[in-house]
C-alpha positions as CSV (number, residue, x, y, z in Angstrom):
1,X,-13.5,78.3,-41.4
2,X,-14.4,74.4,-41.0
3,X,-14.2,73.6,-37.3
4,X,-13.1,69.8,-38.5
5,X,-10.5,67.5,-37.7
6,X,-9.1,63.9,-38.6
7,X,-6.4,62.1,-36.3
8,X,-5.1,58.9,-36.7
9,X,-2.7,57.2,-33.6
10,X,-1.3,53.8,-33.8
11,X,0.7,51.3,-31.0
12,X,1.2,48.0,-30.4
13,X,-2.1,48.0,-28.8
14,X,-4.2,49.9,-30.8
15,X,-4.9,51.6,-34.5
16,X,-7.6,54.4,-34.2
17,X,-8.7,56.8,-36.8
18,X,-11.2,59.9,-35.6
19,X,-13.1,62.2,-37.7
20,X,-15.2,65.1,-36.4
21,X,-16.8,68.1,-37.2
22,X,-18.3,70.1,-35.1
23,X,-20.7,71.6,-36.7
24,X,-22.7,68.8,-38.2
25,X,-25.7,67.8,-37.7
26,X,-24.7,64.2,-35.1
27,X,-24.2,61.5,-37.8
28,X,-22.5,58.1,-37.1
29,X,-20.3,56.2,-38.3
30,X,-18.4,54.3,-35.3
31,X,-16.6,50.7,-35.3
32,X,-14.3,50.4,-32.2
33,X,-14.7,46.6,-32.0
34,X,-16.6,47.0,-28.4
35,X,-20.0,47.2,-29.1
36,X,-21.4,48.3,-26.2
37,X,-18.8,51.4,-26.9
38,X,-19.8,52.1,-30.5
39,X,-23.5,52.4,-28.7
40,X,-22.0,55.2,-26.4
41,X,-20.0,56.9,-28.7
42,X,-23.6,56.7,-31.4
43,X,-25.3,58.5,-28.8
44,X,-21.9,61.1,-27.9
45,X,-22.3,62.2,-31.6
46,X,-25.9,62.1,-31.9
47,X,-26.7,63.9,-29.4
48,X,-23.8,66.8,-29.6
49,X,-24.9,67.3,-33.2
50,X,-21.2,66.5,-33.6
51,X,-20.5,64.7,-36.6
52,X,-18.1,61.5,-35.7
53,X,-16.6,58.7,-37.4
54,X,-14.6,56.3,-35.1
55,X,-12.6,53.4,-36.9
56,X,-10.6,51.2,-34.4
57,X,-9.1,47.9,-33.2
58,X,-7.0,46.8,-31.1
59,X,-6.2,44.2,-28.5
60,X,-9.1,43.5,-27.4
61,X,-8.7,39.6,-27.3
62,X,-6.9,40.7,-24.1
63,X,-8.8,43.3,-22.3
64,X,-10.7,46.2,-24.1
65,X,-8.8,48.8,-21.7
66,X,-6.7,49.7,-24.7
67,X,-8.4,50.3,-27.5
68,X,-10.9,52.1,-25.0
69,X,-8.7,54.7,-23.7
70,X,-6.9,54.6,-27.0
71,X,-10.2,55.8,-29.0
72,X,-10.7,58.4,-25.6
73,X,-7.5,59.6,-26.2
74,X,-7.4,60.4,-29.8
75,X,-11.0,62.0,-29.5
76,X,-9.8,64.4,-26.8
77,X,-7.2,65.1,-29.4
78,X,-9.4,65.9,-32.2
79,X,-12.3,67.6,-30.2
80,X,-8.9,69.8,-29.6
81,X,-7.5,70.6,-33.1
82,X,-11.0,71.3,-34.2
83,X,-11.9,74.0,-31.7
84,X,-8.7,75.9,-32.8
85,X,-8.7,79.2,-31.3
86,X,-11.6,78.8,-29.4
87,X,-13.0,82.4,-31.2
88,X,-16.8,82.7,-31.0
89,X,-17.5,79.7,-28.7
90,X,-19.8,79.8,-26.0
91,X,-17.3,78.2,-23.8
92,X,-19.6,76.7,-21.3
93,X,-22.0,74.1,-21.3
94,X,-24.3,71.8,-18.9
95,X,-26.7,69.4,-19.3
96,X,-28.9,67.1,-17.0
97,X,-30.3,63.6,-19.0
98,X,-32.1,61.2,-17.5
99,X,-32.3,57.6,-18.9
100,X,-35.9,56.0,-17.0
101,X,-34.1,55.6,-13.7
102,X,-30.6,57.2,-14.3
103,X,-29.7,60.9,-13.8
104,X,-26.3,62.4,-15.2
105,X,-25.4,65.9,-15.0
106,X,-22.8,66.9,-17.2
107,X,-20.8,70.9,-17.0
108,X,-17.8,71.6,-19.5
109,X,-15.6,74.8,-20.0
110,X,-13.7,74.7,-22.8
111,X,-10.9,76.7,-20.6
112,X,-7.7,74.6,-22.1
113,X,-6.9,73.4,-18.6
114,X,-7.7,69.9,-18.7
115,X,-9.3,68.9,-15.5
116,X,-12.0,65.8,-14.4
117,X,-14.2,66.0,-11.6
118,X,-16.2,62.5,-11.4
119,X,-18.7,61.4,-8.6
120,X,-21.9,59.6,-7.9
121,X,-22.1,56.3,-9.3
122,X,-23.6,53.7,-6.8
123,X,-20.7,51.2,-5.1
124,X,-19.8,48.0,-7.5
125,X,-20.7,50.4,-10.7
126,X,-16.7,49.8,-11.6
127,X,-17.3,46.3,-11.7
128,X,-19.9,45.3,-13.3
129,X,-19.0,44.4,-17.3
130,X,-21.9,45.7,-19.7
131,X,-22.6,43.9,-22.8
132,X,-19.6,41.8,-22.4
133,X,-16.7,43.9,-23.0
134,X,-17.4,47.2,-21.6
135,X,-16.2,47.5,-17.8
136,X,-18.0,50.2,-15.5
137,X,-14.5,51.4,-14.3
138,X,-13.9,52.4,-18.3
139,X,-16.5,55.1,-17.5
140,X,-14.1,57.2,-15.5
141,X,-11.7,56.7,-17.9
142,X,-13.0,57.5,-21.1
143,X,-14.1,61.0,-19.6
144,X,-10.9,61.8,-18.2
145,X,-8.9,60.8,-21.5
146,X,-11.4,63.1,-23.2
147,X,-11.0,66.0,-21.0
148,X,-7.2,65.9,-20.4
149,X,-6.6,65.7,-24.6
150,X,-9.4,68.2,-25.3
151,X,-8.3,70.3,-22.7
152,X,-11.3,71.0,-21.3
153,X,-13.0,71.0,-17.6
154,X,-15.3,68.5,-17.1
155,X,-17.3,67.0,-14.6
156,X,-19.7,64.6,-14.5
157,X,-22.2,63.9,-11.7
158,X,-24.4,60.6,-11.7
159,X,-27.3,61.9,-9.7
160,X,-29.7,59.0,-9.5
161,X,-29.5,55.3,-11.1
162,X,-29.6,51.2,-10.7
163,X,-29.2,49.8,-14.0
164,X,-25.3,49.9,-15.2
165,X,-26.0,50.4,-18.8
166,X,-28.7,53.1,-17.9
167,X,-25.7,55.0,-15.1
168,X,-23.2,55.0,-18.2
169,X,-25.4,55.8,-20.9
170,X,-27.0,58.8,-19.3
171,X,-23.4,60.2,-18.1
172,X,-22.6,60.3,-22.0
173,X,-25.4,61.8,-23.2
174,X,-25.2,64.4,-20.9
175,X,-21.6,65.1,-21.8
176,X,-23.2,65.2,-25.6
177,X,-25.4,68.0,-24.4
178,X,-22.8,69.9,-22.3
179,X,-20.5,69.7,-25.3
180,X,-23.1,71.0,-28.0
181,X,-23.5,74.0,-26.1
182,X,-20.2,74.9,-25.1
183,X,-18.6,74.4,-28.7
184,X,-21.5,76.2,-30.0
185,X,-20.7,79.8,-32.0
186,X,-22.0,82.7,-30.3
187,X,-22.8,85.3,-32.7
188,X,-22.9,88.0,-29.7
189,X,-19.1,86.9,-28.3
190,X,-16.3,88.7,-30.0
191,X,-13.3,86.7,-30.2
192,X,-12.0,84.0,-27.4
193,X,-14.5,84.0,-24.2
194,X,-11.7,84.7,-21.7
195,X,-10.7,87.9,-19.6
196,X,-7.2,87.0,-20.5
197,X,-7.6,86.6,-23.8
198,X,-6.8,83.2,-24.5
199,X,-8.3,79.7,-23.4
């Protein structure tokens, strides 16, 4: 059964289309209108082997906030539908990236609890606006859409870094990682990886 999805959400703010399948092989096709964003999101599906295709726009003549979280939002969602029942996963999955002087650990259980845990990045990270559009707090954000739409745990751990593009790219590449393993199919688990018998 195709482990795919496509969800579109539109407001006053914001019109965003999402495509993913998570069994691809990481190809690209992202357009959000922040381009510093459309680089993260290149690397999120690159590196998760997660096929993606991100059409958006938005506001963003006003801040970039919305179409940002909106994009987060309606990811989460599909990341979501496409897991379906969750039967065969491998539920869990960590990662630790570097990027030269930046270090991001990233650990995800696909439990259906949605839940964020998000530390480490140096003081004045929040504030500092990368390629123009993109502000550091957004980081926080986009993570925490994800996980509480994908219903996932997720936390996130910058470990070492100076450079604000470097801090932010690391932290999603290593959610890339984390996430390739933990939707990954097991062929040793029978049915949903859960004790109770449901995730």
């Amino acid at each position: 059964m195709a482990r795919t999805a496509r969800i579109e959400r539109t407001t006053s703010e914001s019109s965003v289309v999402v495509k993913l399948d998570l069994d691809g092989t990481g190809r690209t096709d992202i357009s959000t209108s922040v381009p510093f964003y459309d680089h993260m999101l290149t690397a999120l599906g690159k590196h998760s082997l997660i096929d993606l295709t991100v059409k958006a726009s938005g506001d963003t003549h006003i801040d970039a906030h919305h179409t940002v979280e909106d994009v987060a939002i309606v990811l989460g969602e599909a990341l979501k539908v496409a897991l379906g029942d969750k039967q065969g996963i491998s539920r869990f999955g960590d990662a630790t990236v570097p990027l030269d002087e930046a270090l991001a650990l990233a650990v995800v259980d696909v439990s259906g609890r949605p839940y964020l845990v998000h530390e480490g990045e140096p003081a004045g990270q929040e504030y500092h606006l990368i390629g123009g559009h993109f502000t550091g707090s957004l980081t926080r954000h986009v993570l925490e859409s994800i996980a509480h739409h994908a219903s996932i745990c997720l936390h996130v751990r910058v470990l070492a870094g100076r450079d604000p593009h470097h801090i932010v790219e690391a932290q999603f590449k290593a959610l890339a990682r984390a996430l390739r393993a933990a939707v990954a199919l097991d062929p040793r688990v029978e049915g949903i990886p859960s004790t109770k018998g449901a995730l």
